[in-house]
C-alpha positions in Angstrom: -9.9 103.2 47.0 -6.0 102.4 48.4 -6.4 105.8 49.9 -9.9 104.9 52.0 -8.7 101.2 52.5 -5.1 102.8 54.2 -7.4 105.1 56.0 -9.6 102.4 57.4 -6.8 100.4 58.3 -5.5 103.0 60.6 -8.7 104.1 62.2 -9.8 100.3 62.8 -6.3 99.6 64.9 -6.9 102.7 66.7 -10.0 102.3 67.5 -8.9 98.2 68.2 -6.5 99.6 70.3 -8.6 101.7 72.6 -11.2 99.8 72.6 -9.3 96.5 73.9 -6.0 97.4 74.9 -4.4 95.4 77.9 -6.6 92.6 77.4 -6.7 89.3 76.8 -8.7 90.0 73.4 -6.3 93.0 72.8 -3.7 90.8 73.0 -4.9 88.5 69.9 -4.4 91.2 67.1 -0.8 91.9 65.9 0.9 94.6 67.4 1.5 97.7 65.7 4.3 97.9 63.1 4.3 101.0 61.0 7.0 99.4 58.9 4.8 96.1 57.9 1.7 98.3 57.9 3.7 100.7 55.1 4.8 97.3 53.6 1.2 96.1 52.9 0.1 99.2 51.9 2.9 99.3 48.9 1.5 95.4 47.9 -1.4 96.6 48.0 -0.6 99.5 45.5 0.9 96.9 43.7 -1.3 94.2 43.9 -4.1 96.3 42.4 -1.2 97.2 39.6 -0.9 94.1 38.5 -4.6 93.1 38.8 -5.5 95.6 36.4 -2.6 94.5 33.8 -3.4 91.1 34.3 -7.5 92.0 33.6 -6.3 93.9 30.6 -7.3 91.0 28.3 -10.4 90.4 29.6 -11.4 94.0 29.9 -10.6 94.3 25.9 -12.5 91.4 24.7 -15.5 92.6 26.7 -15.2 95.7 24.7 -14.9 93.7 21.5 -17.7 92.4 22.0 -19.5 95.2 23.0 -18.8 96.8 19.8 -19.4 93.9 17.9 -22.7 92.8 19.1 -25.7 94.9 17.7 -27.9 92.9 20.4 -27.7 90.1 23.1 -24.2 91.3 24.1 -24.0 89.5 27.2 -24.6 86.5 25.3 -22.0 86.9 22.4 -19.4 87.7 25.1 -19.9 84.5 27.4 -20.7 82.2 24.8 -18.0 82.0 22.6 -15.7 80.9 25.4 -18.0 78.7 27.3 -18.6 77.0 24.3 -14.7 76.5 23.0 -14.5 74.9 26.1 -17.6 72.4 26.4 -17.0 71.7 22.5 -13.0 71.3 23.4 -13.9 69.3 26.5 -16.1 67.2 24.4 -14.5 66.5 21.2 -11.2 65.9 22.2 -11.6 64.7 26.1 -8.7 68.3 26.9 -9.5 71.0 28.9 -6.7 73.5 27.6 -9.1 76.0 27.0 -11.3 76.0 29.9 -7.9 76.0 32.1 -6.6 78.6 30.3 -9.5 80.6 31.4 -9.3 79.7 34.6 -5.6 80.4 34.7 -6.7 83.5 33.1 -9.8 84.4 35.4 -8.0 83.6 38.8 -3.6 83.4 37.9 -2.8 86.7 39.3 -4.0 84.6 42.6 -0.8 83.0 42.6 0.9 86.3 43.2 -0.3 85.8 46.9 -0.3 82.6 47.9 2.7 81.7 50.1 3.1 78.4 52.4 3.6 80.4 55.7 1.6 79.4 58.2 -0.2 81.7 60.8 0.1 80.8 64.7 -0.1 83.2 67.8 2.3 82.3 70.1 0.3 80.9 73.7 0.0 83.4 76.7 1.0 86.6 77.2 1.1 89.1 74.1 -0.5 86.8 71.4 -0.2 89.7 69.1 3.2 90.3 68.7 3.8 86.4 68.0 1.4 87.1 65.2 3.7 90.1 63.5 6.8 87.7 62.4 4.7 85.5 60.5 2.8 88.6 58.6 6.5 90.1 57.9 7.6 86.5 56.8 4.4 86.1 54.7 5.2 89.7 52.6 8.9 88.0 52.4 7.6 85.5 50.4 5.2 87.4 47.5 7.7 88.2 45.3 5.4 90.6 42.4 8.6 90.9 40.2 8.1 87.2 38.8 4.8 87.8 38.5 5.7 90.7 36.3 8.3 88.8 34.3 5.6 86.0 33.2 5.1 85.4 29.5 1.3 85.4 30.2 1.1 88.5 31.3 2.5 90.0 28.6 0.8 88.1 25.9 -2.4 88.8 27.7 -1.7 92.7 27.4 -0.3 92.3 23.3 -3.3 90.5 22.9 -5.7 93.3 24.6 -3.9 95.8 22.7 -5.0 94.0 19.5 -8.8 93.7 20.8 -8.5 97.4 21.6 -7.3 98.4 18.0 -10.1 96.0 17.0 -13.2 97.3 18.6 -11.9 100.5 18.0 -11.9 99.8 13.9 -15.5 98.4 14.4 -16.9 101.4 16.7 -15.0 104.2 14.0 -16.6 102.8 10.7 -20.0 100.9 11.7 -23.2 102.7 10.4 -26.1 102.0 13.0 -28.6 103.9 10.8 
């Protein structure tokens, strides 16, 4: 999929490039840097790394539940959670556990967002204005802290223990 996504990538500013070049709406797209183009390419390798460590948990409880639930599987896996949360939510007036989903759910979100600010520069060759503040914007992810957070590794002890789990259940359950 990074393959057909680099692929597409290319062909698109080729095409852009034909298609437009010399004018005013050529002008608006960056120019071409094969060195920031290379540089998305490995964050995008990465990215899609760290997504699937980061899903790992969620991935494993879905499987837990899978091979715990004889019927109504959907159910038993959203449930559970919504209703830690709503019972959480009520009883105590916290939401720990429904941001801790969240944080679960959409954290690895974080690993992108940066404060840089995208402006073409006014005239002339819009598009190569636009290049410094891509480059500046893969300065600033930084997927080595991501990798050195304590929740990603606790989420990926804690899938390995859902694995092992649903694994026990699927290896010794009798359907007959």
């Amino acid at each position: 999929m990074i393959a057909i996504s680099a692929v597409t990538q290319l062909a698109f500013s080729g095409i852009w490039a034909v298609k437009f070049g010399g004018s005013l709406l050529g002008n608006m797209m960056p120019a071409w840097d094969a060195g920031v183009w290379l540089r998305v390419q490995g964050l995008t390798l990465v990215a899609f790394v760290i997504g699937v460590l980061w899903y790992a948990p969620i991935a494993a409880y879905l499987l837990l539940m899978s091979a715990w639930a004889r019927r109504n599987v959907f159910l038993w896996a959203v449930l559970p959670p919504v209703a830690l949360a709503a019972g959480e939510r009520v009883l105590t007036g916290n939401d720990h556990i429904g941001q801790f989903l969240a944080d679960r759910f959409l954290g690895v979100l974080g690993l992108f967002s940066t404060d840089v600010q995208y402006r073409s520069g006014r005239g002339g060759d819009a598009g190569a204005a636009a290049v410094q503040p891509l480059d500046l914007a893969l300065n600033a992810i930084d997927p080595g802290a991501f990798l050195q957070s304590p929740g990603l590794w606790l989420g990926l002890a804690a899938a390995a223990v859902l694995l092992f789990v649903a694994i026990r259940i699927r290896r010794y359950r009798d359907d007959t």
